[in-house]
N, C-alpha and C positions, 0 to 999 in steps of 0.2 A: 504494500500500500504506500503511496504516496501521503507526504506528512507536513502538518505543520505547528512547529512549534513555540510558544508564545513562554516567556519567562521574564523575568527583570536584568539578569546578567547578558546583554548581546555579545561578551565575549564567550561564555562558557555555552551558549546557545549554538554559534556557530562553530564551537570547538564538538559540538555532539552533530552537527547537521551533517560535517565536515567526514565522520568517522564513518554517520549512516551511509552515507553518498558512498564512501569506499568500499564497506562491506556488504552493501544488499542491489547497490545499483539503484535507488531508487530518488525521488526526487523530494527536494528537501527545501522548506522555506521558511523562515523565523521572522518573529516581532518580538521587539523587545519590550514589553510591557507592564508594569504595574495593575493586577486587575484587582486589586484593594481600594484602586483609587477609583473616585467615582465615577461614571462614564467612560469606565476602560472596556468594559465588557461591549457596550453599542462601538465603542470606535474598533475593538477588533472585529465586530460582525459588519462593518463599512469597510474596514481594509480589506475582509475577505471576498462581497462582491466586487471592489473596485479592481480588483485580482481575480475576478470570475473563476473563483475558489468554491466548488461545491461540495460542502463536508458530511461525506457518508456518515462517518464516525467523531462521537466529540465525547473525547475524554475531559471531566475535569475533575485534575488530580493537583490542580493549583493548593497549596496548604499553608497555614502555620500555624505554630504551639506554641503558650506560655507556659512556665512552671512558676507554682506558688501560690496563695493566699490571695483570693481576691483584695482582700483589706489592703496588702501589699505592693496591688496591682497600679500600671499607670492607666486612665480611664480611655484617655486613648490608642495606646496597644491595644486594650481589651477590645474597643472596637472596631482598629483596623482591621484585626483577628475575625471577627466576625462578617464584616465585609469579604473578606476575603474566601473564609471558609462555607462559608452560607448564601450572601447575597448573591455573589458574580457567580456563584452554582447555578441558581434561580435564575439570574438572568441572562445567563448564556443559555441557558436549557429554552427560556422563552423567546431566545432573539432566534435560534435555528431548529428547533423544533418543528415550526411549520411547514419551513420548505422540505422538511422529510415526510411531513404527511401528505404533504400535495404529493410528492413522487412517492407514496407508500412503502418506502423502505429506508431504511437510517437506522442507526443504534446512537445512545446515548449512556454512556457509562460514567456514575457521579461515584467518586471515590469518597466513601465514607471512614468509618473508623470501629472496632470492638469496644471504643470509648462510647460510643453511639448506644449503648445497648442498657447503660445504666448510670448514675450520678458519676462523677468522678473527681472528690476535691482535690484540689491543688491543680488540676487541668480544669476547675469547671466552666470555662469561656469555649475552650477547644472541646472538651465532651459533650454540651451542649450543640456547639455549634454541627457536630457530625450527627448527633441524634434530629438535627430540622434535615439536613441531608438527606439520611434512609427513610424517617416521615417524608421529605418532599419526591422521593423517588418511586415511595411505593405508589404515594398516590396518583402522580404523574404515568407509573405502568398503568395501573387501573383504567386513566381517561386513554391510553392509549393501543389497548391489548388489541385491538379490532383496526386497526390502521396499518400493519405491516412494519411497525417500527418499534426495535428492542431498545427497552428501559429498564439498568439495572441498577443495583447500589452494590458497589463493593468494598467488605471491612475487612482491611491487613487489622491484624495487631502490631507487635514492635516491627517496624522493620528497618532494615542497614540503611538509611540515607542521611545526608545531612543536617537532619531536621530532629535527628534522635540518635547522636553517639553516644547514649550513654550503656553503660552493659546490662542487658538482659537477656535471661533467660527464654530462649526460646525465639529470639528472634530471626525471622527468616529474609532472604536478601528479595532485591529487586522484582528479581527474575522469575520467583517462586511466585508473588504477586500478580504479575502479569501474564504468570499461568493461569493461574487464576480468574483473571478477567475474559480469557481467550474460552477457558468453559465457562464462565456466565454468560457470554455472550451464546453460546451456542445450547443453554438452558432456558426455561421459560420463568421462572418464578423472579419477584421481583430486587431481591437481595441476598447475595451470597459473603458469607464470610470465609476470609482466608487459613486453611489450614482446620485441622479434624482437632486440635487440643483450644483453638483458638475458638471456633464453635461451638465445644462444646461449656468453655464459659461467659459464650455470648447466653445460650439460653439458660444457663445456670442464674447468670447475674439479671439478665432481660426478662426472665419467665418467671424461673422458681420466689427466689428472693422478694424480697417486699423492698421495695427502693429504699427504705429509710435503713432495711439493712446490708443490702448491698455498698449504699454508702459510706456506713460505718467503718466494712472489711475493706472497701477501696482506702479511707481515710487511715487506717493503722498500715494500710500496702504503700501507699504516695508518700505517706510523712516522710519518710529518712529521705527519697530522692527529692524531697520541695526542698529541705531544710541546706544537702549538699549543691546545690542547683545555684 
């Protein structure tokens, strides 16, 4: 497939487009963009028609996480974070949406989280913001199951990237991920999580648990990594 990649760094963007192009042969085009900031999401769906750019596929695995204590928190972090994790989800989904259902086929895959699945202090900007994600995707498959166009939500737990050096157990790299995506997309239902240990305490903490205590046991799990953080 042909690709396009949007990020804030233009040099590490075209240090990856650069690598695609040599290893798969395929065609590769980057914007460098902030989609935290407001009106990023409309101006990259204008740079894609003005590029008669038609996107089968629209990943968004745009992210970011704080660690710590709300009380702690700076109010505007919290909200870039939420911008970024939530909004430009919503409204990249709304700005190319349609022209998949007019051609009746497209996929849309919103990269959610296993934070998504229950409270999580010392993340709870970032766990929140993943749990409006899989609410907003299921319900988005729902209006869409009858149009020819896959809608999933997909929750990694830890995984190896920039965004999370810190050591954990269990954590699985990129690649594992993006297996993962390649079978939801060839699944029907509207949310798959990453990994059979990772699942199963998504429905442990999402089903079983009564939120107030799923909170408590995330809140004695988070403390020591908020406190070294």
């Amino acid at each position: 497939m042909h690709l396009v990649l949007v990020a804030r760094d233009a040099a590490r963007l075209e240090a990856a487009a650069k690598r695609l192009r040599a290893e798969h042969g395929t065609q590769v085009s980057t914007l460098a963009l902030d989609l935290s900031h407001q009106g990023a999401p409309s101006q990259l769906a204008q740079w894609l028609a003005d590029a008669g750019t038609e996107v089968d596929v629209l990943v968004n695995n745009a992210g970011a996480s704080l660690m710590g204590p709300v009380a702690d928190s700076r109010p505007a972090r919290l909200r870039g974070l939420v911008d970024l994790n939530a909004d430009a989800v919503a409204e990249l989904t709304a700005l190319l949406l349609p022209a998949m259902v007019a051609r009746r086929r497209g996929a849309i895959v919103n990269i959610a989280s296993t934070g998504a699945y229950a409270p999580a202090p010392y993340v709870a900007a970032y766990a929140a913001s993943k749990a409006f994600v899989l609410s907003f995707t299921q319900a988005v498959w729902a209006e869409t199951r009858a149009t020819g166009v896959r809608v999933v939500a997909v929750s990694p737990g830890p995984t190896d990237t920039a965004m999370n050096t810190r050591r954990v157990p269990g954590k699985r790299g990129p690649g594992s991920v993006a297996d993962t995506v390649m079978s939801a997309l060839r699944g029907r239902g509207p949310a798959v999580v990453d990994g059979r240990l990772n699942t199963f305490q998504a429905f442990v903490f999402g089903r079983l648990l009564p939120a107030s205590a799923a909170a408590r046991i995330a809140e004695r799990s988070l403390r020591k990594a908020a406190l070294e953080d």
